[in-house]
N, C-alpha and C positions, 0 to 999 in steps of 0.2 A: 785043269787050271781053275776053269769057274769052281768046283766044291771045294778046292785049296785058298782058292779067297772066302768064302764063305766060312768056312775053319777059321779063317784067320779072324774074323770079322764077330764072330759066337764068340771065341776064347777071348777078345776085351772087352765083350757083354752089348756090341752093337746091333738095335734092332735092325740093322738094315747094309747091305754091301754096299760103301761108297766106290769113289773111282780110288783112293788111298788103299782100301781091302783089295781092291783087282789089281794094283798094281803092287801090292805084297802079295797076294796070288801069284802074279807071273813071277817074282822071283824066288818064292820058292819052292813051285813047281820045277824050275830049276831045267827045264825039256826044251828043248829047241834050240834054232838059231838067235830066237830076240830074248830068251831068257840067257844067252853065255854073250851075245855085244852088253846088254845092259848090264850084266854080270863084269865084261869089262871095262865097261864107263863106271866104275866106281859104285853101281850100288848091289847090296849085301842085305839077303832078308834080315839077320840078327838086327843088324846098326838099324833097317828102317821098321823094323818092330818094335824096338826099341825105344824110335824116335816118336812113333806115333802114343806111342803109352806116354809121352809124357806130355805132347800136344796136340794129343786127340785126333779125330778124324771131322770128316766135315758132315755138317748135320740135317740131313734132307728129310723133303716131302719122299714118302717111300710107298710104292705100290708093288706088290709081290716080290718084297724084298732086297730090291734095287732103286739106291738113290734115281736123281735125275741126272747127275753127272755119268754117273754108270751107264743110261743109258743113252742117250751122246757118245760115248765111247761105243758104243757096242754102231748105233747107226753109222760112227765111220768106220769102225773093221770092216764092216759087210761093205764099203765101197770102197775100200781096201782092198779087202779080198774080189771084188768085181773088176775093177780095175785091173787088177794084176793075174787077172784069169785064171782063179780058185774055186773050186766049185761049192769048197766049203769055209769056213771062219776057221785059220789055227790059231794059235797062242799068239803070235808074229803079229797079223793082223790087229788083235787087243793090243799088243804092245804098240804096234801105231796109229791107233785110238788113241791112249795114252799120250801118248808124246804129244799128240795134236790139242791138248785139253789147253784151255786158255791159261796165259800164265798170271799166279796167284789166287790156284785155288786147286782144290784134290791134290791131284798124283803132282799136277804142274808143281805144285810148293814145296815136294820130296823132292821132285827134280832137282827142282835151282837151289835146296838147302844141301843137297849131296852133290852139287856142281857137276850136274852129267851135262853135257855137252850135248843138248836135244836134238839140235839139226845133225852134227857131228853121229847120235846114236842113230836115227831115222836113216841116214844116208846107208850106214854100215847096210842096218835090216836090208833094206831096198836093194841094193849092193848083191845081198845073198838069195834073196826070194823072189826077184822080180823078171825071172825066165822061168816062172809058171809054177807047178808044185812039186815037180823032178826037180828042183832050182837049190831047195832045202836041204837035199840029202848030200849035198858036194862040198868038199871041203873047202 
């Protein structure tokens, strides 16, 4: 998922992965249970690949090629994934990084412009992942 946002993030010439790149990362890495709930709250790599070429992503201080907001996302996966007694960070866990980002800025502004329903998608994940990491593979 991280080198699919990084793809995404080179091909419209940005030096750096914001949290908009990670959160087009996760969907179209397209793997998991938080890439098919966010897949069914409404959003679609095309339409947010789309959207971001026409209004940009957000423009950070950048240190090994991770905004600031990217990382913020990344220190809540990892109490994400400790919380919910994962030994390691999946996809899942970014995605609720993500959802947790403040609203009106990164991934938050894809959110609310593709009206996915934050609390409503967070619930679902939690829902599927939250009896450990055997928790994922059940339908």
């Amino acid at each position: 998922m991280l080198a699919t946002a990084n793809r995404e993030s080179r091909a419209v010439g940005s030096p750096h992965i914001s949290s908009e790149h990670l959160l087009l990362g996760a969907v179209a890495y397209g793997r998991g249970v938080g890439a098919a709930i966010i897949a069914n709250a409404g959003l679609q790599a095309d339409a947010l690949r789309a959207h971001l070429a026409k209004v940009g992503w957000t423009q950070e201080e950048v240190s090994y090629g991770y905004g600031v907001s990217t990382r913020r996302i990344f220190i809540a996966s990892v109490r994400h994934a400790d919380s919910l007694g994962y030994p390691e960070i999946e996809p899942e866990h970014i995605i609720l990084g993500l959802l947790d980002e403040h609203a009106g800025s990164g991934a938050a502004s894809e959110f609310a412009h593709f009206r996915v329903d934050v609390p409503g998608t967070r619930r679902a994940i939690l829902e599927r992942i939250s009896h450990g990491p055997d928790s994922t593979t059940a339908a």
